[in-house]
C-alpha positions as CSV (number, residue, x, y, z in Angstrom):
1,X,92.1,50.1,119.8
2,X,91.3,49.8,116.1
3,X,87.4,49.6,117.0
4,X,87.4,52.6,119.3
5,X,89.3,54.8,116.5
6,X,86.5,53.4,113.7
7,X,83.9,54.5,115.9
8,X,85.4,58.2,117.0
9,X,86.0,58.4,113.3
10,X,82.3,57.8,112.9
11,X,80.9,60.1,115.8
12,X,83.2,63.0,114.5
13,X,81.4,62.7,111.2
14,X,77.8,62.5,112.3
15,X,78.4,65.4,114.4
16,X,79.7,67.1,111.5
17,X,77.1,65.8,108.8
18,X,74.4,66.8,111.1
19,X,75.7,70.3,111.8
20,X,75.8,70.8,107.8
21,X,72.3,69.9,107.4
22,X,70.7,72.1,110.4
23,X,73.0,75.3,108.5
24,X,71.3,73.4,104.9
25,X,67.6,73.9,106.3
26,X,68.0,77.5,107.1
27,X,69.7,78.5,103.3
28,X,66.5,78.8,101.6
29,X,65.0,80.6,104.5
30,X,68.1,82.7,104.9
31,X,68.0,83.6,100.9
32,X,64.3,84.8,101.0
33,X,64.8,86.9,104.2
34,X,67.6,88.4,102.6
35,X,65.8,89.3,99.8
36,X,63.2,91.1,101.7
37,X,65.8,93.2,103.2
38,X,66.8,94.4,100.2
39,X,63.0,95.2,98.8
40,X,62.1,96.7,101.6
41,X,65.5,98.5,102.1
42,X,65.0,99.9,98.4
43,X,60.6,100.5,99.1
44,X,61.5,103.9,101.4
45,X,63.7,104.7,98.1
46,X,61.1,104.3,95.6
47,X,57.9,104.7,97.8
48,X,56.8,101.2,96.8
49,X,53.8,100.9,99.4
50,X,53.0,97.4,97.5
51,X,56.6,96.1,98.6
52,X,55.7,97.3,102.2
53,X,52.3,95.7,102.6
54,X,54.0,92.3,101.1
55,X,56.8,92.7,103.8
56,X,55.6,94.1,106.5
57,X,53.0,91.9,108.8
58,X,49.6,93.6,109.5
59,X,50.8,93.6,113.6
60,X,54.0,94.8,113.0
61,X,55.7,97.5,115.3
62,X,58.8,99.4,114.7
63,X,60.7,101.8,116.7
64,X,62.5,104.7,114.6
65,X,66.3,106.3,115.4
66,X,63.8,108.6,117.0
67,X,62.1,107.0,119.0
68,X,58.8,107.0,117.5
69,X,57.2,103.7,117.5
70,X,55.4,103.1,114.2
71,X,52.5,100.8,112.9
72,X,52.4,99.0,109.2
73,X,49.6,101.6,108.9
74,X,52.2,104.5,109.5
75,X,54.5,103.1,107.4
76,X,52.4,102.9,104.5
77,X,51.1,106.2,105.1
78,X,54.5,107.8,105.1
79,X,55.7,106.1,101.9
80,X,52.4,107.0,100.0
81,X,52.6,111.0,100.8
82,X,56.0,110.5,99.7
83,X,58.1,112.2,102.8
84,X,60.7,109.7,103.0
85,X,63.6,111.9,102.1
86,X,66.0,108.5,101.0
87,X,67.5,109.7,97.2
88,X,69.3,105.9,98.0
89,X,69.3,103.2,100.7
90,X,71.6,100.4,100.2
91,X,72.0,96.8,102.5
92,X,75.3,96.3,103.7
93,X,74.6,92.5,103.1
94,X,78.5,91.8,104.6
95,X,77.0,93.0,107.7
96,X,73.7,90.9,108.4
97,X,73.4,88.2,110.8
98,X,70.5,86.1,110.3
99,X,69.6,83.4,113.7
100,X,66.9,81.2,113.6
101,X,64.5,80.1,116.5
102,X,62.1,77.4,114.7
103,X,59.5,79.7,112.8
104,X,61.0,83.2,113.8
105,X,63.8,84.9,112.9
106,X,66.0,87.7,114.3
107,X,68.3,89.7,111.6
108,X,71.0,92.0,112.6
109,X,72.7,94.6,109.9
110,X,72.6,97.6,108.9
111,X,72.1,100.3,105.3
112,X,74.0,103.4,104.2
113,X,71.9,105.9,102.9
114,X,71.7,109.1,101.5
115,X,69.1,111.5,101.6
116,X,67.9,114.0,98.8
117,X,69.3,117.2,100.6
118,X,72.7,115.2,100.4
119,X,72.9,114.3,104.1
120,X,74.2,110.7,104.4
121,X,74.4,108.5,107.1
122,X,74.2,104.4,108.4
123,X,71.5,102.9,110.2
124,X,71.7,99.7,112.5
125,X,69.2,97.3,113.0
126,X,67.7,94.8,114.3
127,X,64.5,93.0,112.3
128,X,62.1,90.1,113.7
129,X,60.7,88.1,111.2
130,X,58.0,85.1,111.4
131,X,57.2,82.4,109.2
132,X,53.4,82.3,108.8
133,X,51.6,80.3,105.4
134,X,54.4,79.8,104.2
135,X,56.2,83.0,104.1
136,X,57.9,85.3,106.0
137,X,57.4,89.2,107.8
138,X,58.8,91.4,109.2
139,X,56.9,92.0,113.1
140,X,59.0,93.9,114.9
141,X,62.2,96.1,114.3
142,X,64.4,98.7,115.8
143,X,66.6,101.0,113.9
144,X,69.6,103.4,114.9
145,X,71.4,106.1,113.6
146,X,75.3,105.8,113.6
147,X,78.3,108.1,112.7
148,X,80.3,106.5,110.3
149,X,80.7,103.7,108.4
């Protein structure tokens, strides 16, 4: 009796070391993607096509609350004319989800923005990132336009 509780005792906290590490691989990865969010949430803000080109991979394809699908080459273009209307964009970091599937991951949230005619508004989203040479990019992602907050 005394054996079998030593080694439940001792499978309950494998399991649960193990399960801490696999969350512990992912923190550093988590932190960076994170980060990127908020540069590239704050880029359509301040035009920053550099933060873009850093962010964004050279494949990547997005689709807009509109529907329009958009290249890395139309993003770029759009933040160097300057006709991203954003006077503010901010990450609702509460709201992000980050799941990992070995090298790739997918990110859930969403910003509150406000635009410089004073409109304001929320987007959801979802972003698909990839780990290539060591750092990650955005490839894919999918924004929509909600009421409220």
């Amino acid at each position: 009796m005394k054996t079998m509780f030593v080694l439940s005792c001792a499978l309950v906290l494998s399991l649960t070391l193990g399960t801490l590490r696999a969350a512990d691989t992912h923190s550093a990865d988590r932190e960076q993607i994170i980060q990127l969010e908020r540069d590239w949430t704050q880029a359509f803000v301040t035009n920053d096509v550099a933060a873009n080109d850093r962010i964004v991979a050279d494949d990547y394809l997005g689709t807009e609350p509109s529907g329009r699908r958009i290249t890395k080459a139309d993003l770029s273009a759009d933040l160097k004319s300057g006709v991203v209307p954003l006077a503010s964009n901010h990450l609702n970091e509460d709201d992000v989800t980050i799941r990992f599937y070995g090298e790739t991951a997918v990110v859930n949230g969403s910003e509150s923005w406000k635009q410089k005619d004073g409109k304001s508004g929320r987007y959801i989203w979802t972003d698909v990132f990839v780990k290539q040479n060591g750092r990650w990019q955005v490839v894919a992602s999918q924004d929509l336009e909600v009421d409220g907050k």
